[in-house]
N, C-alpha and C positions, 0 to 999 in steps of 0.2 A: 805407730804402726806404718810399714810402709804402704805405699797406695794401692801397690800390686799386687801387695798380702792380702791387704783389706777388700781389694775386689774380688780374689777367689774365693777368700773367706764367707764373701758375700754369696757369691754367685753359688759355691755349696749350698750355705743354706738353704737359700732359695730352691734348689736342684730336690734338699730334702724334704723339704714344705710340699713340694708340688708331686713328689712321689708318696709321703704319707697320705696326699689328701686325696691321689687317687687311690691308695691302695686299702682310705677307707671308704668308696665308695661301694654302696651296698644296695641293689635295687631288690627289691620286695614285691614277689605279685600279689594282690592284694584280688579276693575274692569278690564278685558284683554281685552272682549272684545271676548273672543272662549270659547268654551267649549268642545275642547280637552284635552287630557293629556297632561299636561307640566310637562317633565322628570328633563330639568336641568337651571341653572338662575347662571346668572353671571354681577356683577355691577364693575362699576371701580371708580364711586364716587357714591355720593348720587341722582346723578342727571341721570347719563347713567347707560344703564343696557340692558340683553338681555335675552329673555327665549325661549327655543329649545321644540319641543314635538314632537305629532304623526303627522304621514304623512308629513315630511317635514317644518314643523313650526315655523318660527322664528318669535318673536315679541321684539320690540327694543323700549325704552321710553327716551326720553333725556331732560323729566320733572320731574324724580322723581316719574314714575307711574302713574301720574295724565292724560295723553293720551298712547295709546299704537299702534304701527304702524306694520303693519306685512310685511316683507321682503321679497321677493324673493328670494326660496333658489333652486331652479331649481332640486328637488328633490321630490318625495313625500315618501321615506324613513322616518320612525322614527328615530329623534332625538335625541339623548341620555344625551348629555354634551355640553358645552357650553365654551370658556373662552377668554377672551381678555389680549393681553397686555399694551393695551392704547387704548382709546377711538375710535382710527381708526383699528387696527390691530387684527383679532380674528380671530378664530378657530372654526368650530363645526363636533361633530362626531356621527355616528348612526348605523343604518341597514346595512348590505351587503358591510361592509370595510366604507361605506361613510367619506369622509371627505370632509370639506367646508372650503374657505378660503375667507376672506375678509380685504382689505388696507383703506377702505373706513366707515368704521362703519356699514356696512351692508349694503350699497347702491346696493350692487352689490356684490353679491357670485359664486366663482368659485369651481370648483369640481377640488380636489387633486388626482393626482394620487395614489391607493393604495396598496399596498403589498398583501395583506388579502381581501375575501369574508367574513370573519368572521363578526358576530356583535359588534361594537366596543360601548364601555360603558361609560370611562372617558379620560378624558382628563389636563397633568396637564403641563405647561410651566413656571417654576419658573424665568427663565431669557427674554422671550421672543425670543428665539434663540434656546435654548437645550429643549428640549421636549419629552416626553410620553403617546402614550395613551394603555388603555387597554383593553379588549374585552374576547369574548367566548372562549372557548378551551385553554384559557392562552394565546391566543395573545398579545403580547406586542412589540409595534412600537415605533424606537426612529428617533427624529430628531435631527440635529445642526447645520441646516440653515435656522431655524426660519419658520420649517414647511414643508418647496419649495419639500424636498424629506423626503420620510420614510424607513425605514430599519426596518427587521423584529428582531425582540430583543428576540423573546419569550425561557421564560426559564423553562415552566410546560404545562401541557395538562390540567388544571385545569382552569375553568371560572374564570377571574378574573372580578371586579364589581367596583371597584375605585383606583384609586391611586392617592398619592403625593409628590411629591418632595418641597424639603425648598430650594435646590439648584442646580447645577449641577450636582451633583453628588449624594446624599445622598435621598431616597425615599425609599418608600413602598408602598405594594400593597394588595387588599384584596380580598377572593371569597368565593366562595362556600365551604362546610366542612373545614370552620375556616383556612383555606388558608393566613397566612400573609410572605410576600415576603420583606425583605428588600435587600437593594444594596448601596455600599460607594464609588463604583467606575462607576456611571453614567451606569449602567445598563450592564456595562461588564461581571459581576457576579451576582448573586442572593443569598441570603442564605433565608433558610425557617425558622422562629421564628416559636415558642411554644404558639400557642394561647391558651392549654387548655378547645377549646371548638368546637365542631364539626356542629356548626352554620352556616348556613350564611351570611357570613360575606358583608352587602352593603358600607358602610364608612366609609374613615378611612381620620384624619385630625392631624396633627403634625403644633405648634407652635416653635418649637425651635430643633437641631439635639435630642432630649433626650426626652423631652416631647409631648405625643402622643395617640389620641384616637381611636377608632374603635367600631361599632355599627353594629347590626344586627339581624338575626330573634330570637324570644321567650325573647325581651326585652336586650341580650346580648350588655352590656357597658362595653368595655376592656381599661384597662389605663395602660401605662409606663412611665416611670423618666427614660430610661436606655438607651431610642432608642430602646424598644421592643429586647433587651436580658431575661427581665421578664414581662410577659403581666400580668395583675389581675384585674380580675372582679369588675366590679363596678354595685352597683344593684338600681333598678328605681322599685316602685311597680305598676310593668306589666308585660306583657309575648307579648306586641307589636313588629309588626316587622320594626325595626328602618332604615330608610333609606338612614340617612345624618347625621351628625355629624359636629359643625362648635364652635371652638373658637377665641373670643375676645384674649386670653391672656391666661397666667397656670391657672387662678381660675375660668373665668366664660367662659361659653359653654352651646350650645344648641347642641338637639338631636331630628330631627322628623321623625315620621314614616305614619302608618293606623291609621284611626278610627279618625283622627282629633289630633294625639298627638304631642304636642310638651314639651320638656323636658327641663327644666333648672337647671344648677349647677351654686351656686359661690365661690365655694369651689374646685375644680378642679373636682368633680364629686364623693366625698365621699359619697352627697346626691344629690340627682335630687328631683326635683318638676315637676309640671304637671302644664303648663300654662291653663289658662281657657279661653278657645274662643267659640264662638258657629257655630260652624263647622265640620263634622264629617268627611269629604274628607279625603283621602290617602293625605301625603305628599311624596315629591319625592325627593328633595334638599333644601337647605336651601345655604345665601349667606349673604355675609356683604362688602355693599358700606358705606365707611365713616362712619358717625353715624344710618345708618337704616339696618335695617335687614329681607332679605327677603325670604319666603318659598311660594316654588307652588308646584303644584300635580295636582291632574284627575280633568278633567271639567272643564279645564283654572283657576284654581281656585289659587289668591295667596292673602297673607298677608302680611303685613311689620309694626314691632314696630321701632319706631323714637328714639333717644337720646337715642340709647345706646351706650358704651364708644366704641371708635374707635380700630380696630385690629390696636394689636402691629406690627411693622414689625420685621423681621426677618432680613433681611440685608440693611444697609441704602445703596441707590441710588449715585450711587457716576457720574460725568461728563462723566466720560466713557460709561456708562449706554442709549445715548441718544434715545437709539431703544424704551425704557422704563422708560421715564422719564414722568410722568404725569406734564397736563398742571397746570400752578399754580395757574390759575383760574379756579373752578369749575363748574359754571355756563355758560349753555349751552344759546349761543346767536344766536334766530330763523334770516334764511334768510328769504326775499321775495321776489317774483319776479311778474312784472308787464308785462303782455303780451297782443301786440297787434296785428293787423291783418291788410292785405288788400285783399280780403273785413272785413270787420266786421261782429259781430256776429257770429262768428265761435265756435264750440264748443271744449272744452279745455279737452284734457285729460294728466293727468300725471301720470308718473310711469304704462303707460297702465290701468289706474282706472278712469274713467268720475267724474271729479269735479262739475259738475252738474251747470256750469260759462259758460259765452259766452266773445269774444273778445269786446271790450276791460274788463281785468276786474285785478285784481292783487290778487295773489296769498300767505298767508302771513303764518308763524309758518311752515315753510320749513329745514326739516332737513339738514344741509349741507353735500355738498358732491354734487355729478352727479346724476341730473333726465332726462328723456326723454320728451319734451313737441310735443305735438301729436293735430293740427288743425283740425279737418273734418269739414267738408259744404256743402251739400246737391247740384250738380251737378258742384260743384268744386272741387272735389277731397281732396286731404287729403298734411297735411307738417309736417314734426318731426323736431325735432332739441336740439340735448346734448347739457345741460348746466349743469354749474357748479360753485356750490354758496357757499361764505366761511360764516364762520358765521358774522352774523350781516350786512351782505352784502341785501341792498336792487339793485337789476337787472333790465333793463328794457331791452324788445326781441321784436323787430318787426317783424312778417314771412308774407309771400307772400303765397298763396292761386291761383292755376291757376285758370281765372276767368270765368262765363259766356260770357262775351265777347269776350275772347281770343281764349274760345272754336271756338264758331260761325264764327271768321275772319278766324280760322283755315281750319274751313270746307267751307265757301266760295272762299277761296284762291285753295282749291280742287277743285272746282266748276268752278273758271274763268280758269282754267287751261285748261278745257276746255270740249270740245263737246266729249273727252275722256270716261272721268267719267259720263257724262250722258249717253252716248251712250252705256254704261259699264251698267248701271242701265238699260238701257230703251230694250236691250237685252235681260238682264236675266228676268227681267218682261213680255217679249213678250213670252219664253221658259214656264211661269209656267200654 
């Protein structure tokens, strides 16, 4: 074939690959369930996943979106960022230094001790051990014991707004007046890159040490091949202010901001397009579990397009790894648990929330992990009792309820005791 045939034959196809696969793109708003702001969203497959907002908000789904369960985060601080490094293990950070830690998948969240009052913004744990987060005035906290303690890093008095690391060592940072920070030596040092643009700067996402993007107000899309020694403008027709920035791989990448905008390139961002949804909400973050892809913002409001190609990784998992080794099956399998009572008819609460169930009755699509199951009975008093359910685990729990009867032999038993206790009564009756 000739060369000249073979290239437009080529360059068609291509033309129709890249037409097909936007014209299957399909975003889905997917119900929370709140209608606060949700700031940040983080999946670990296509199935687990967790979104942080205002006043304290965590909402966790371990169907793929399709239900959504909200957390206890013993906080009512705003949320900022969000991230796990396996299905049990994550982090979240906000308002007034806040930091949240949970070993459980959110069953149960503990408050970290923090270095900083500051507000803290992102959060990035590329090994599940070594860690960064960043915040107001240039705060920047490192850890490298997977969290437990923080140390103060910060290397500018300048708001920083996201950061990333691909590994231990190598990250960047983004903020206000075009602010970009990088570090090779795990945050020992900083040097300040040449953004060329006095923006502000909210997202910044690197797929590999060299290649790397950055988004932020009046539409500004900054791209490097170099590890950001040269930043250069990549241009989107708008002047939106971009909030998130997330790649598949060096050629396709999304960018969303206000006004309902979401950006696609599959090109590494020489061109962007402008997905079509019918929604005009702020976007806040944007995330990718497996094959789906998910953006939330103001008024609980989130979306997610299915079968898109899977992020590449950046370093493969090796046995050493086992802190961060995801499970090799991804499907999440519900507990249940079957609870009875003596007496019966007792009303069931769990996780402190009325099931709106009475004894006997069983209890089924149970996140696993530790819940609190809580009996009350109307002149019997009340029983709790921690349990804990692995997945796929059906439980059965019998609790005791102190009973009407028990009550009554108790106060007769005060009664044959003797001419005491009446005498005690028939006393103070004769005083009043």
């Amino acid at each position: 074939m000739d060369m000249k045939v073979y290239t437009l034959v080529l360059t068609f196809m291509l033309t129709w690959w890249a037409v097909g696969l936007n014209a299957q793109a399909s975003w889905e708003k997917v119900e929370t369930g709140e209608k606060v702001n949700l700031f940040g969203v983080d999946f670990v497959d296509e199935y687990r996943g967790w979104c942080v907002g205002a006043e304290g908000l965590i909402l966790n789904t371990i169907d793929g979106g399709k239900t959504w369960h909200k957390q206890r985060s013993g906080t009512n601080q705003d949320l900022y960022d969000v991230h796990f490094a396996n299905p049990n293990v994550g982090w979240a950070v906000g308002d007034s230094g806040t930091i949240l830690h949970t070993e459980n998948g959110g069953v149960t969240w503990t408050s970290i001790s923090s270095p900083t009052s500051n507000a803290l913004y992102a959060i990035s744990l590329p090994d599940g051990k070594n860690g960064w987060i960043v915040g107001s005035l240039g705060t920047t906290l490192h850890t490298s014991d997977g969290g437990k303690t923080w140390s103060d890093q910060s290397p500018t008095r300048v708001t920083l707004q996201d950061v990333c690391f691909i590994d231990d060592k190598h990250g960047w940072a983004v903020g206000i007046s075009g602010v970009i920070l990088s570090t090779s030596d795990g945050g020992a040092s900083w040097e300040t890159q040449v953004s060329g643009t006095d923006s502000f700067l909210y997202g910044v996402h690197f797929v590999s040490p060299t290649h790397g993007w950055v988004v932020g107000d009046d539409g500004t899309i900054l791209r490097t091949t170099d590890g950001g020694k040269i930043w250069q403008r990549q241009k989107a027709d708008g002047e939106w202010m971009l909030k998130d920035v997330r790649f598949a791989n060096p050629t396709l990448g999304w960018a969303v901001g206000d006004d309902g905008v979401i950006l696609k390139t599959m090109n590494g961002g020489k061109t962007w397009q402008r997905e079509e949804i019918e929604l005009a909400a702020r976007f806040n973050a944007i995330d990718q579990g497996g094959t789906i892809l998910w953006v939330v913002g103001e008024k609980g409001n989130a979306l997610r397009e299915k079968n898109v190609p899977a992020p590449e990784l950046l370093v493969e998992i090796t046995e050493l790894d086992e802190a961060i080794k995801m499970p090799k099956e991804p499907v999440v399998r519900f507990a249940s648990l079957r609870i009875n009572s003596t007496p019966q008819k007792a009303k069931i609460i769990l996780d402190g929330k009325l099931t709106n169930k009475k004894t006997p009755a069983t209890l089924e699509g149970l996140i696993p992990g530790r819940h609190e199951v809580k009996l009350v009975m109307s002149n019997h008093g009340t029983v709790s009792k921690i349990v804990t359910l692995k997945e796929g685990e059906m439980k059965n729990i019998t609790l005791k309820l102190p009973t009407r009867n028990k009550q009554i032999s108790i106060l007769a038993g005060g009664i044959a005791i003797g001419g005491i206790t009446i005498a005690v009564l028939q006393f103070f009756a004769g005083g009043f």
